[in-house]
C-alpha positions as CSV (number, residue, x, y, z in Angstrom):
1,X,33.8,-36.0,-7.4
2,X,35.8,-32.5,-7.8
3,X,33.9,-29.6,-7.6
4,X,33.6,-28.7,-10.9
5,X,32.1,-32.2,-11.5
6,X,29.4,-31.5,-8.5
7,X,28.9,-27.7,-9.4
8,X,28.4,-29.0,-13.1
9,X,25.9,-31.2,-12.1
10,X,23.8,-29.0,-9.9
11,X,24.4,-25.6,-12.4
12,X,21.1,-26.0,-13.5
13,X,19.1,-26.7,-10.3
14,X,21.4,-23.8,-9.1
15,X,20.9,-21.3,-11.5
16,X,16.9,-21.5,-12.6
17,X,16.5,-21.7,-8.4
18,X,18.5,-18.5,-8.2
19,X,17.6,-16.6,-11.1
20,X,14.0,-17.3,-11.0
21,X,14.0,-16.8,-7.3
22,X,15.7,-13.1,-7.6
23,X,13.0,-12.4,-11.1
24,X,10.2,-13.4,-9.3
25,X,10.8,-11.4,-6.0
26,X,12.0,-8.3,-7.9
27,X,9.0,-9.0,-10.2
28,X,6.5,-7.9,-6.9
29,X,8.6,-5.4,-5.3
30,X,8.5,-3.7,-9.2
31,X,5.3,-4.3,-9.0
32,X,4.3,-2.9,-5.1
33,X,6.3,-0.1,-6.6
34,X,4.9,1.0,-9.5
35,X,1.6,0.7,-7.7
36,X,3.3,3.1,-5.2
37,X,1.7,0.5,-2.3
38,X,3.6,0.6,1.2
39,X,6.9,-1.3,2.1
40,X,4.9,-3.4,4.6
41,X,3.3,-4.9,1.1
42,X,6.7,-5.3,-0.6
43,X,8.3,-7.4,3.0
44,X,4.6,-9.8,3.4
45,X,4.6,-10.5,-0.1
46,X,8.3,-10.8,-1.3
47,X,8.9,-13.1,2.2
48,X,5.8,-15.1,1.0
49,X,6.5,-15.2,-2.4
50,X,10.2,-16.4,-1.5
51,X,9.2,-19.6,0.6
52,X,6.2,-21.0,-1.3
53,X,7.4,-20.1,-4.8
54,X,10.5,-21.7,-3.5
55,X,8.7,-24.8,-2.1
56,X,6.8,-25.1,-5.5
57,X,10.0,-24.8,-8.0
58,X,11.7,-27.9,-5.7
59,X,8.6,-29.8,-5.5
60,X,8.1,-29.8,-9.2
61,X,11.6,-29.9,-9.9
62,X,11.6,-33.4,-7.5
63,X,8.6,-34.3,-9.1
64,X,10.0,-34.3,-12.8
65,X,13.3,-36.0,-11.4
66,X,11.2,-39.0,-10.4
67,X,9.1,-38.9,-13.6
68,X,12.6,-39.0,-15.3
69,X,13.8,-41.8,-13.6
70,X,10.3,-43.8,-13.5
71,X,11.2,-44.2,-17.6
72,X,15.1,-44.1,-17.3
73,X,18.1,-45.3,-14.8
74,X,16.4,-46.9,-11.5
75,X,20.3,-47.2,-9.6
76,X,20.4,-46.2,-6.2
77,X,22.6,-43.0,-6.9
78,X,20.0,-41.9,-9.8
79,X,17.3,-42.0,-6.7
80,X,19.3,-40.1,-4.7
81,X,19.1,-37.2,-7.4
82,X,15.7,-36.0,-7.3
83,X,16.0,-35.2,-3.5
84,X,19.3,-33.8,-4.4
85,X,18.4,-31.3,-7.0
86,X,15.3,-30.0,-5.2
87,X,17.0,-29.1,-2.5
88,X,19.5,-27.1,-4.5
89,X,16.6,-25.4,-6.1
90,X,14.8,-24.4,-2.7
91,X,18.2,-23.2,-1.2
92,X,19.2,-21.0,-4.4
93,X,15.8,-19.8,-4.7
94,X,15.3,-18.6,-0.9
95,X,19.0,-17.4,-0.3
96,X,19.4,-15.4,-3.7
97,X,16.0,-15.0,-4.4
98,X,15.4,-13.2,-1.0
99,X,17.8,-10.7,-2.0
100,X,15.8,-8.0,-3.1
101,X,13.6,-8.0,0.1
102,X,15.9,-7.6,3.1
103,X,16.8,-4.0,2.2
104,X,13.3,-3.0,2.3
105,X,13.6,-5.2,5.6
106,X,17.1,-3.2,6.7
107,X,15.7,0.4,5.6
108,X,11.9,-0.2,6.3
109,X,12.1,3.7,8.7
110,X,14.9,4.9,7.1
111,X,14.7,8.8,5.7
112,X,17.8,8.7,4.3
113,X,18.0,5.2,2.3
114,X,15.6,4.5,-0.6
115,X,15.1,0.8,-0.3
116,X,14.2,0.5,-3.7
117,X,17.3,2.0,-5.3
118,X,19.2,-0.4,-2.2
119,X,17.3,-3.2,-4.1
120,X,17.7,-2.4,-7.3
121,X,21.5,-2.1,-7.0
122,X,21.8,-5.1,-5.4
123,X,19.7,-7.2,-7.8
124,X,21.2,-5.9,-11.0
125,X,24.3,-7.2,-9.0
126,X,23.2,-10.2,-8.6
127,X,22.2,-11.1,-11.9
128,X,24.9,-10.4,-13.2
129,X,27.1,-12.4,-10.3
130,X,24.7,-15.7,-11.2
131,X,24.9,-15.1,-15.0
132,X,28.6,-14.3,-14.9
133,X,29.3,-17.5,-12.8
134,X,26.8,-19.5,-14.9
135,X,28.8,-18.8,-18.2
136,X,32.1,-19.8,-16.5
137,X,31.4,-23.1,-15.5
138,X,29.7,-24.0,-18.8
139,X,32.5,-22.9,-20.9
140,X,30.7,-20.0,-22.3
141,X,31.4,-16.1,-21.9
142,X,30.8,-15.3,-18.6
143,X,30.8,-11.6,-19.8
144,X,27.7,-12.6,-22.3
145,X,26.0,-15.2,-19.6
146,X,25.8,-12.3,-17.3
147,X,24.5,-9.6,-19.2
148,X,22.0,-12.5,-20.9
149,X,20.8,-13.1,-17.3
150,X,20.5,-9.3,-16.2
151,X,18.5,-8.6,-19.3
152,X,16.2,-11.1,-18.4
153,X,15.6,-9.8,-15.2
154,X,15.5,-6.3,-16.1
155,X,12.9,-6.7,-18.6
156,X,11.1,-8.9,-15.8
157,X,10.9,-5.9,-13.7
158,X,10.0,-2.9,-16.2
159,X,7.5,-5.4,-17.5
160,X,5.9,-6.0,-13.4
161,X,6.8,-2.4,-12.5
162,X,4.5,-0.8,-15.5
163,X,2.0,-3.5,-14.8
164,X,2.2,-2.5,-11.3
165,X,1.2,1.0,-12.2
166,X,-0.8,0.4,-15.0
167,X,-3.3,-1.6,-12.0
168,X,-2.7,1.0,-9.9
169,X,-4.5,3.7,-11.7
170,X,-7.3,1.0,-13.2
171,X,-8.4,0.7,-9.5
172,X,-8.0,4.3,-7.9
């Protein structure tokens, strides 16, 4: 199999691991913002949200894979896939999606280095990395995949940070 085969195969597992992963972590630390909470609440729940969201996305991505195949092909390389394609979820999801946490991890005492801005920069980066690389390998515009996917994340994180702050002052 060449590699544009295999990453074909797995763009998908790949992609909604990593993209979701990145969203969903962002998403909090938006959130923890905009409720101006403290960067001890942005590492315990992006690091949380990171492994079990991760866990969750390649448990029900294995358990649809088997529903699939329970009503489809039952060959031995078709069984191997479920496992297969979980596992590329969980990996995308922790590695990308943990992204946006480590530089509130890095710059947790810094007085100099706003780990938020760090964060932001590097997120925005990084959907636009995923979306860009995403429209490349499926033949589309890797110029319009990638602004598509930061977008999406963008509007995530307005929509969490305002949410965020819109609790904040509910419960003060």
């Amino acid at each position: 199999m060449t590699f544009q085969n295999y990453s074909r195969r797995y763009l998908a597992e790949f992609v909604y691991g990593a993209i979701d992963g990145t969203v969903t972590t962002f998403a909090i630390i938006s959130a923890v913002s905009g409720a101006t909470l403290s960067v001890a609440v942005v590492l315990v729940l992006g690091f949380a949200n990171v492994l079990a969201d991760g866990f969750s996305m390649a448990a029900s991505n294995y358990l649809s894979a088997k529903s699939e195949l329970a009503v489809g092909d039952q060959s031995n390389v078709r069984r191997k896939l479920p496992f297969k394609t979980a596992a590329v979820t969980f990996f995308s999801f922790v590695l990308v999606g943990s992204l946006p946490v480590w530089p509130f991890a890095i710059f947790y005492a810094s007085e100099t280095i706003n780990p938020l801005t760090v964060s932001t920069i590097a997120t925005g980066l990084v959907f636009l990395l995923i979306g860009y690389a995403r429209g490349r390998i499926s033949g589309k515009s890797g110029l319009v995949a990638a602004l598509e996917t930061f977008l999406i994340g963008a509007l995530a994180a307005i929509i969490a940070y305002f949410t965020g702050a819109w609790l904040q002052r509910l419960l003060v």
